[in-house]
C-alpha positions in Angstrom: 0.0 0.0 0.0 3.0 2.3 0.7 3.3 2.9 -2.9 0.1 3.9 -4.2 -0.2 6.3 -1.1 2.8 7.7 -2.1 1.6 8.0 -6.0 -1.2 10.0 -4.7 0.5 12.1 -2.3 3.0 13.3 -3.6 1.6 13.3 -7.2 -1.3 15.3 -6.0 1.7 17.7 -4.3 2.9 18.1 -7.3 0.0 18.7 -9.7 -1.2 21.4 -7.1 2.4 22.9 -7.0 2.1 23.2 -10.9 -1.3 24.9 -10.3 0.4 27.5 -8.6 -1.5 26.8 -4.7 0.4 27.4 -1.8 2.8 25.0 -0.7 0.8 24.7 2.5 -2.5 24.7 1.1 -0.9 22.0 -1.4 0.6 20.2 1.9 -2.3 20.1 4.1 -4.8 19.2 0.6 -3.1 16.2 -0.5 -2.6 14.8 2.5 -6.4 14.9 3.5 -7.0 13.4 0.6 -4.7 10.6 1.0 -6.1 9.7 4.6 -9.6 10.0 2.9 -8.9 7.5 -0.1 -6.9 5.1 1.9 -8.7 5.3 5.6 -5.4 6.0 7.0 -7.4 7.6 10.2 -10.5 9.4 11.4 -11.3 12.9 10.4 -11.8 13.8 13.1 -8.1 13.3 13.7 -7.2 15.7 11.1 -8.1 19.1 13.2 -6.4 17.1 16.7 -2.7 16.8 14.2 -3.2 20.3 13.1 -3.6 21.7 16.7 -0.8 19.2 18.4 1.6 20.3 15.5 1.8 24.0 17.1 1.3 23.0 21.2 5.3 23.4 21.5 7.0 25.5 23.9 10.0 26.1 21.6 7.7 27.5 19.1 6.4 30.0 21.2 9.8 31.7 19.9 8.7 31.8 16.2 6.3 35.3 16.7 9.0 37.0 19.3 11.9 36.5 16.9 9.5 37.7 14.3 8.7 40.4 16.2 12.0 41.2 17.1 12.7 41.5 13.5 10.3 43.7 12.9 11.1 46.3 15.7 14.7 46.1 14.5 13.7 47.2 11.1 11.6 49.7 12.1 15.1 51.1 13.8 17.4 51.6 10.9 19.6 49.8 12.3 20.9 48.4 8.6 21.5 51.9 7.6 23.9 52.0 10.6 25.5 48.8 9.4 26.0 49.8 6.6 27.7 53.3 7.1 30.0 51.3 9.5 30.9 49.1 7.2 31.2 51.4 4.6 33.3 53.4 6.0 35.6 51.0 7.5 36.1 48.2 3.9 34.4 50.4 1.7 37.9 51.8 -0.2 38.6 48.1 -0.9 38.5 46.4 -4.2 35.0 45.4 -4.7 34.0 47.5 -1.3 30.9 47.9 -1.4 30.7 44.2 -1.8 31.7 43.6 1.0 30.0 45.7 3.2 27.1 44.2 1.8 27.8 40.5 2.7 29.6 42.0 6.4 26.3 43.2 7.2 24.0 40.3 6.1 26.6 38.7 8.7 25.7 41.1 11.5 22.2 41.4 10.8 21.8 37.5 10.7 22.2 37.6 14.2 19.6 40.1 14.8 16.4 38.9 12.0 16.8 35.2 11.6 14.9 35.5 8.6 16.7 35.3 4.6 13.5 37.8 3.2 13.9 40.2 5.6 17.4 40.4 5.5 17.4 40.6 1.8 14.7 43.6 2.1 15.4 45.7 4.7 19.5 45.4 3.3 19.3 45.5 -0.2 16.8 48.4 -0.4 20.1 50.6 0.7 22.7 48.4 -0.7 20.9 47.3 -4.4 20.9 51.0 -5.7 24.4 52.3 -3.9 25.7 49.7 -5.4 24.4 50.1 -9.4 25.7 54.0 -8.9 29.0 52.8 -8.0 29.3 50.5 -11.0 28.1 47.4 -10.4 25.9 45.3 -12.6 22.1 45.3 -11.6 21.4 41.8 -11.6 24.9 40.5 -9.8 24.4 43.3 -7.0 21.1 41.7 -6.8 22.0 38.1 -6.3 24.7 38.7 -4.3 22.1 40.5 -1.9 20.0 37.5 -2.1 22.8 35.2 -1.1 23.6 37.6 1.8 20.4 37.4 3.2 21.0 33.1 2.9 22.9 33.7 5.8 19.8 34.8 8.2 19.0 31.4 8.3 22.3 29.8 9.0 23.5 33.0 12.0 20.9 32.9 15.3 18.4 33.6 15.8 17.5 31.4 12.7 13.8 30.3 13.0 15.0 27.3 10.5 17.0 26.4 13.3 14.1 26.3 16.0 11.8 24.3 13.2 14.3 22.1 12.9 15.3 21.4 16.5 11.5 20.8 17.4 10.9 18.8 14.8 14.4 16.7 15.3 13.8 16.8 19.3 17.8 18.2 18.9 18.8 21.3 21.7 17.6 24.9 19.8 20.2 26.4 22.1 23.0 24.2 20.9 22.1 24.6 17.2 22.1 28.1 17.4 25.3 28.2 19.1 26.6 25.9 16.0 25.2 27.8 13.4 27.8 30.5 14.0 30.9 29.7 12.2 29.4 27.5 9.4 27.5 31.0 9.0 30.4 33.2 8.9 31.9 30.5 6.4 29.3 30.8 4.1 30.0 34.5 4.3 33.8 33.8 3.9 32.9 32.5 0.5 30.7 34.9 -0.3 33.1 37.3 -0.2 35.9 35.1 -2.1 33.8 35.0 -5.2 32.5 38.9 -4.6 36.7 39.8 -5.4 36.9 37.8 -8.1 33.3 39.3 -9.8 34.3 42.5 -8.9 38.0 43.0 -7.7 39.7 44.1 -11.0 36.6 45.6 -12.5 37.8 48.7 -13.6 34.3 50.5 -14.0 33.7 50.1 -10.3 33.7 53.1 -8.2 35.3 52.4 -4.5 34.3 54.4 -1.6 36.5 56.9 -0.3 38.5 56.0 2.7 36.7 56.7 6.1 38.7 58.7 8.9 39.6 58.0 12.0 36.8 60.7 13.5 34.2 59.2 10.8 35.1 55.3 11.9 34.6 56.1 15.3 31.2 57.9 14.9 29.9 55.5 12.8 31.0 52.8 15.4 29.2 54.8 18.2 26.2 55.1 15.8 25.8 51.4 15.4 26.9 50.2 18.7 23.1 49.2 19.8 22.5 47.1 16.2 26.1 45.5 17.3 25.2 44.3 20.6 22.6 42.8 19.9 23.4 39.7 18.4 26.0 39.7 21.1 23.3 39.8 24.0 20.9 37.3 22.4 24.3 34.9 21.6 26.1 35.7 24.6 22.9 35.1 26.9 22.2 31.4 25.1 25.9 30.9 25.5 26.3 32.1 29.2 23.1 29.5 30.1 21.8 32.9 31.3 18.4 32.0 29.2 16.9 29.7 26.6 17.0 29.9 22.9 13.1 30.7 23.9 13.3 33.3 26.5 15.9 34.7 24.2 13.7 35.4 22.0 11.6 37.8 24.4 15.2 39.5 25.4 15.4 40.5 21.6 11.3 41.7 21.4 12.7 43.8 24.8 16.0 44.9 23.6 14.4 46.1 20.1 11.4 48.1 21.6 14.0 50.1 24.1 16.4 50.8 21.2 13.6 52.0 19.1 11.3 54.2 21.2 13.9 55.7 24.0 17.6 55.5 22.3 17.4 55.7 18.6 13.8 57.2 18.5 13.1 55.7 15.3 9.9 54.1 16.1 6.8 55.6 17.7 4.0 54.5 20.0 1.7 54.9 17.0 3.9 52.2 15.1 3.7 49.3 17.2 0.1 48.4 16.2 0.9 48.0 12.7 4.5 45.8 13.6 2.3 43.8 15.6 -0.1 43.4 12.7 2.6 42.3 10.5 4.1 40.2 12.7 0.6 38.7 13.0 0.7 37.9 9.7 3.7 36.2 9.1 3.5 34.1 12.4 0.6 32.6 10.8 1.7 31.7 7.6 4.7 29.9 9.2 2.3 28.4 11.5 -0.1 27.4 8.9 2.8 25.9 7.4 3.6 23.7 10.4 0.6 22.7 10.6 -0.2 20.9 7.5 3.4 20.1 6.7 3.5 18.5 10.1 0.2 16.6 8.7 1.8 15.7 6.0 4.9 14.0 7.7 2.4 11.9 9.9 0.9 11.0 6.9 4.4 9.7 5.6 5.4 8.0 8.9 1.5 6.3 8.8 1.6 4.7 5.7 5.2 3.6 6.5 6.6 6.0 3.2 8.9 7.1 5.5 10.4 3.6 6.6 10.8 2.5 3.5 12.1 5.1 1.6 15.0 5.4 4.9 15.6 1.9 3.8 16.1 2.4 0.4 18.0 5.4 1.4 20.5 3.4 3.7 21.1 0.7 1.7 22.3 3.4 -1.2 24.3 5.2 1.7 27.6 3.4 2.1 29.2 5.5 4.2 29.1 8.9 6.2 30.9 10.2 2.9 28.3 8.7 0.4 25.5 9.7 2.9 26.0 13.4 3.5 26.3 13.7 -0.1 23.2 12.0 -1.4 21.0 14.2 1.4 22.7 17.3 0.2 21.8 16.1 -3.4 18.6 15.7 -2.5 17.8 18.6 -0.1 19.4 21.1 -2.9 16.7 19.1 -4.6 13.8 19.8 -2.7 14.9 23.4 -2.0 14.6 24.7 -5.6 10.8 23.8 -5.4 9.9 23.9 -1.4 10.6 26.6 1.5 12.6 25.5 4.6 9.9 24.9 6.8 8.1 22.0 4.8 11.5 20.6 4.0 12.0 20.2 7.5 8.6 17.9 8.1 8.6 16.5 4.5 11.8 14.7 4.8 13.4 14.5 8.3 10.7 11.7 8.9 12.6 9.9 6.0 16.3 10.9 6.7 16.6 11.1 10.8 16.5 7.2 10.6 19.4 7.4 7.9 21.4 10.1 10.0 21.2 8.3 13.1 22.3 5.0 11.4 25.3 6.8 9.8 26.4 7.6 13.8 25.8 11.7 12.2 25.2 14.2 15.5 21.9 16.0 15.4 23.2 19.2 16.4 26.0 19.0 13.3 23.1 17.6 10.7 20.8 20.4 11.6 23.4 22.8 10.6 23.7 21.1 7.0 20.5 21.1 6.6 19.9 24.7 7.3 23.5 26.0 4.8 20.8 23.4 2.3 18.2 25.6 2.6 19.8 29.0 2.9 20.9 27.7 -0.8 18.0 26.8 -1.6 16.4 30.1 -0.7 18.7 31.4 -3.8 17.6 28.8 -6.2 14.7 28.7 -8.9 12.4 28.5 -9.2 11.0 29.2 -5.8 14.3 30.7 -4.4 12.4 33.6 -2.2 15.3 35.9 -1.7 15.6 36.4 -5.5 11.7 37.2 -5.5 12.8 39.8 -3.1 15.9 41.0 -4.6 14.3 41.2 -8.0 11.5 43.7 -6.8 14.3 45.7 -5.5 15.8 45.8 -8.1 13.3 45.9 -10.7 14.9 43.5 -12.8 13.2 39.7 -14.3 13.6 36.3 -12.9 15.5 34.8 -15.7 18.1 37.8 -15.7 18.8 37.0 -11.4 19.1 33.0 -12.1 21.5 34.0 -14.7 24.0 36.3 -11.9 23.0 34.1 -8.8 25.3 30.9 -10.2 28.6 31.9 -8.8 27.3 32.9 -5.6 25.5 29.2 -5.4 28.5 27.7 -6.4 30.1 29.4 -3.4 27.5 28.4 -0.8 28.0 24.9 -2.2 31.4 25.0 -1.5 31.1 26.1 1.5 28.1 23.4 2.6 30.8 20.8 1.5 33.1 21.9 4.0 30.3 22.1 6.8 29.1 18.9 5.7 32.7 16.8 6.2 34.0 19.2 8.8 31.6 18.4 12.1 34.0 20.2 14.5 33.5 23.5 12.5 29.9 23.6 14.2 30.2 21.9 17.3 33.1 23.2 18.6 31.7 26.3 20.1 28.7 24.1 21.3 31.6 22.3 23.7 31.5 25.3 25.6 28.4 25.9 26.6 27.5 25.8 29.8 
């Protein structure tokens, strides 16, 4: 029976994919209609797995983080990144380059989101960078593969999906996620020189003084603590990945209303509307993804395809790199989120055979999907970049191979390289 539950699951995912629905509308519709046609349960069960899917304390970090990134935005703090960064790297070959993948490293730590890190950054950085001589649609993509990072830097809500659904520590994963993060941003600069190093129409900044450096250190000193306070909390043991979360909501609202003024009383309603908003799409997304996997693990999909997965998997060699084949995969056509449900069911089994630490395989998973969030067709940071930068799809997939190429790099060295995540995790207390 597994296999024609699997025909009609996943071929109904697909044909509703191709029909342009939501991917959770999608997730949550073929799955109903696989328990229906194959009496894999009760209805009445249906409404119980949607509701149980969200009743997780580690969840309750998803809206605050959100939140968080919202007030943050609403701050300017980017613009103060930026003039930092500017003004410090900026004379460089390919300056402005690198400012922008400096602060897509900074302000990982303070979003945890790869859209909103791509907007709120490239809305400066996009334009600066086309009047200093850059081509549209590489300054695009390299913005899109900046804001890649968000997810791989905490706070990383990909992170927190993944340790609920993996039952691994959020606090250690986020505490990992740091240097495979500033790796991927290590080889984000490498190919950034050699795109733009020696190109000779390229403006470069002009070199920031000692009286400028130090005023625009002082200006951004609140967006550079931050990320320090929410990291440094999680890796004192002062608080929880979740309680973190609330620090950061706190720590954004003072910044914004009392030291940088940037934010009024009369904005908060609409940030809380927006947050509102996006909360539920990711939580309408856990829900019927998380239907989904219980529909995989049900019908005993998941088993068999770990099976077939294990026997293909030799070795921790052979086995990393068939997941990363097929999460690159699944990323050009599915956001993080579902990727998580969809296919940990199926490749926890094979991780945990391959003796793979949970903590290390959550950060692979997340460098997958910060790739994926560059890749087409549903690569959402080029959606993003490519409004910014008013420029078509096909013209961003074009500029955006290099940077992929990079990231992939980079992901093979995460992959094969355990200690580079979990060494800081060693420390924790």
């Amino acid at each position: 029976m597994e296999a024609q539950v699997a025909v009609v699951l996943f071929g109904s995912f697909g044909l509703l994919l191709a029909l342009n629905f939501p991917i959770a509308v999608a997730l949550g519709i073929s799955s109903i209609l696989s328990i229906v046609l194959f009496d894999l349960a009760p209805l009445q069960l249906i409404p119980h797995q949607l509701v149980s899917a969200t009743d997780s304390w580690t969840l309750l970090a998803v809206p605050f983080f959100i939140l968080a990134g919202n007030l943050f935005a609403k701050t300017a703090i980017s613009s103060r990144l930026i003039r930092l960064a500017t003004v410090v790297v900026g004379r460089f070959p390919a300056g402005l380059a690198m400012v922008a993948v400096i602060v897509s490293i900074f302000f990982a730590g303070i979003s945890g989101s790869g859209p909103a890190d791509t907007a709120a950054l490239g809305a400066i950085l996009i334009p600066g960078m086309v009047r200093a001589g850059y081509d549209r649609s590489s300054a695009a993509a390299l913005m899109a593969a900046g804001g890649g990072i968000g997810i791989i830097i905490p706070p990383s809500i990909a992170l927190l999906i993944y340790g609920v659904v993996a039952n691994a520590s959020v606090s250690k994963l986020f505490i990992a996620g740091i240097l495979p993060g500033v790796l991927v941003g290590l080889s984000l600069f490498v190919v950034s020189y050699l795109l733009f190093g020696r190109d000779p129409g390229i403006r470069s900044e002009k070199r920031g003084s000692p009286r400028e450096i130090a005023a625009a250190f002082k200006d951004a000193a609140w967006g550079l603590m931050a990320p320090l306070i929410i990291l440094g909390g999680i890796y004192g043991g002062i608080f929880t990945a979740t309680e973190a979360a609330t620090v950061a909501v706190v720590y954004g609202a003072v910044v914004g209303l009392f030291i940088h003024r940037d934010m009024k009383i009369a904005d908060l309603p609409g940030i809380l509307v927006d947050t509102g908003v996006t909360t539920g799409v990711v939580m309408l997304l856990v829900c019927t993804a998380s239907l989904f996997a219980w529909v995989l693990n049900t019908s005993g999909i998941a088993a068999a395809a770990a099976g077939g997965l294990m026997r293909l998997a030799t070795g921790k060699v052979v086995g990393l790199l068939l997941i990363n084949c097929i999460l690159i995969a699944a990323g050009c056509l599915m956001d993080a989120i579902s990727i998580f449900y969809v296919f940990l069911p199926i490749l926890l089994p094979v991780v945990k055979a391959l003796g793979i630490d949970l903590v290390h395989f959550g950060v692979v998973m997340t460098v997958n999907m910060a790739i994926g969030q560059i890749t087409p067709p549903v690569g959402v940071n080029l959606f993003v970049a490519c409004g910014i930068a008013g420029i078509p799809m096909k013209k961003i997939s074009r500029a955006v191979v290099p940077m992929v190429a990079a990231q992939a790099a980079a992901l093979l060295v995460v992959s094969f390289w355990p200690g580079l995540s979990l060494w800081l995790t060693r420390f924790m207390r």
